[in-house]
C-alpha positions as CSV (number, residue, x, y, z in Angstrom):
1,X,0.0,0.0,0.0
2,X,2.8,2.2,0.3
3,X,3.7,3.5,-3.3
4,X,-0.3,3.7,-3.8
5,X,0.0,6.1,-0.5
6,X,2.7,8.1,-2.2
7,X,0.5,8.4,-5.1
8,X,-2.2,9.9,-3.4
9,X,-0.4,12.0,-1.3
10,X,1.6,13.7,-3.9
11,X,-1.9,13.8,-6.2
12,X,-3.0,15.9,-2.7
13,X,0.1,18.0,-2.7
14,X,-0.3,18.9,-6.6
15,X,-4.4,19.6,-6.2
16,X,-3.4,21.5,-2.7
17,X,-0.8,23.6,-4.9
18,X,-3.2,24.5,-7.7
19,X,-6.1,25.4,-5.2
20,X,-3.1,28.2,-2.9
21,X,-2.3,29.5,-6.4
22,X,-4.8,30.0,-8.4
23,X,-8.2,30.1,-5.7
24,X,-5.9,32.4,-3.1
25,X,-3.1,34.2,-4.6
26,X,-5.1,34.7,-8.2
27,X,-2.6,32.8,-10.2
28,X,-3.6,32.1,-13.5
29,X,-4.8,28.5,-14.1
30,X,-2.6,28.2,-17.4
31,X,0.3,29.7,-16.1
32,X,0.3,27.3,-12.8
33,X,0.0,24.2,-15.3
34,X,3.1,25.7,-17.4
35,X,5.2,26.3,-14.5
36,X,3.9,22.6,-12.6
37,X,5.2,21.3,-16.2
38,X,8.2,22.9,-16.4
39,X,9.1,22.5,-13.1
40,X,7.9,18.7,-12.2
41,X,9.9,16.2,-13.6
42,X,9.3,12.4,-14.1
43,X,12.4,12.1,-11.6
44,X,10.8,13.8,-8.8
45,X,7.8,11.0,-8.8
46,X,9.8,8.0,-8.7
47,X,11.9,9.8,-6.1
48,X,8.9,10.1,-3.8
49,X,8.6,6.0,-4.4
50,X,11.5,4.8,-3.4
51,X,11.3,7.0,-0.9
52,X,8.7,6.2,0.7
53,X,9.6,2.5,0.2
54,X,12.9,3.2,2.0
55,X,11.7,4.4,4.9
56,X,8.6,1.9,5.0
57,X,12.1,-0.2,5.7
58,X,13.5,1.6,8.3
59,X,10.3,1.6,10.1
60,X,9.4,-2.0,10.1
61,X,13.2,-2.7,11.4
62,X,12.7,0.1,14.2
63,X,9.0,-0.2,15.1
64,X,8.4,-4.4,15.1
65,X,11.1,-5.7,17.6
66,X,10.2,-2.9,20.1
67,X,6.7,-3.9,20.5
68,X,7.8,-7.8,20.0
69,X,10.2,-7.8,23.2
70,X,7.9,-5.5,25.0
71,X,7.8,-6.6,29.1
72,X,7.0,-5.3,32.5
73,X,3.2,-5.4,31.6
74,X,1.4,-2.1,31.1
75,X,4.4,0.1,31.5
76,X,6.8,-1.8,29.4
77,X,4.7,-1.3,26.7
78,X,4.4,2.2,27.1
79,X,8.4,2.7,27.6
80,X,8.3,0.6,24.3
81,X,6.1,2.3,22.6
82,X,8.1,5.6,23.3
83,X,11.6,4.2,22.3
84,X,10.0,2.7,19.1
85,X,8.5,6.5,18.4
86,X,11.8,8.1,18.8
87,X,13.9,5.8,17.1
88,X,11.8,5.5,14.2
89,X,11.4,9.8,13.9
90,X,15.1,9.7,14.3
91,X,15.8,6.6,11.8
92,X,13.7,8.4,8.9
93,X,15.1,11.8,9.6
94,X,18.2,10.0,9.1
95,X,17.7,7.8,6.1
96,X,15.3,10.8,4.3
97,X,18.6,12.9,4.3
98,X,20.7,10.3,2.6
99,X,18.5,8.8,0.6
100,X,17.5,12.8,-0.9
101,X,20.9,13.2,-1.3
102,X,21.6,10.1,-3.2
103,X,18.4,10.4,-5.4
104,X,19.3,13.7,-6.2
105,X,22.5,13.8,-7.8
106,X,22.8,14.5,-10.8
């Protein structure tokens, strides 16, 4: 489900850009559809998928084994549930920067 997510959340990003510029700032509707052509490459998709598959990666190896060896009842789970949070923010923060960087040069 996660490229279908990235599809749909950059189809929300695009509609969300045309309705800013053309419904609020008066941006002609033409003129936002030349620039999103000339601007928007083929590139920047598939960027977004392997992106998002990635760090679908990262998360599973960060967010699974936490809640697996969870113990100490009602408050291991809760000390587990907060290390798997942090370590997965941190782990995507991480492996977004390097992945942009390696996806993006040219």
């Amino acid at each position: 489900m996660v490229p279908l997510l990235c599809v749909v959340y950059t189809s929300v990003g695009m509609a969300g850009a045309w309705l800013v510029a053309v419904e609020w700032l008066h941006v002609d509707p033409g003129i936002f559809m030349a620039r999103a052509k000339q601007y928007a490459f083929p590139k920047d998709f598939f960027m977004g998928e392997i992106k998002g598959d990635g760090l679908r990666l990262f998360d599973r190896r960060h967010l699974l084994p936490s809640g697996y060896y969870a113990s100490g009842g009602a408050r291991g789970v809760g000390v587990a549930t907060t290390r798997a949070v942090v370590q997965s923010a941190v782990a995507i923060l991480v492996a977004n920067y390097i992945l942009t960087s390696w996806l993006t040069t040219d």
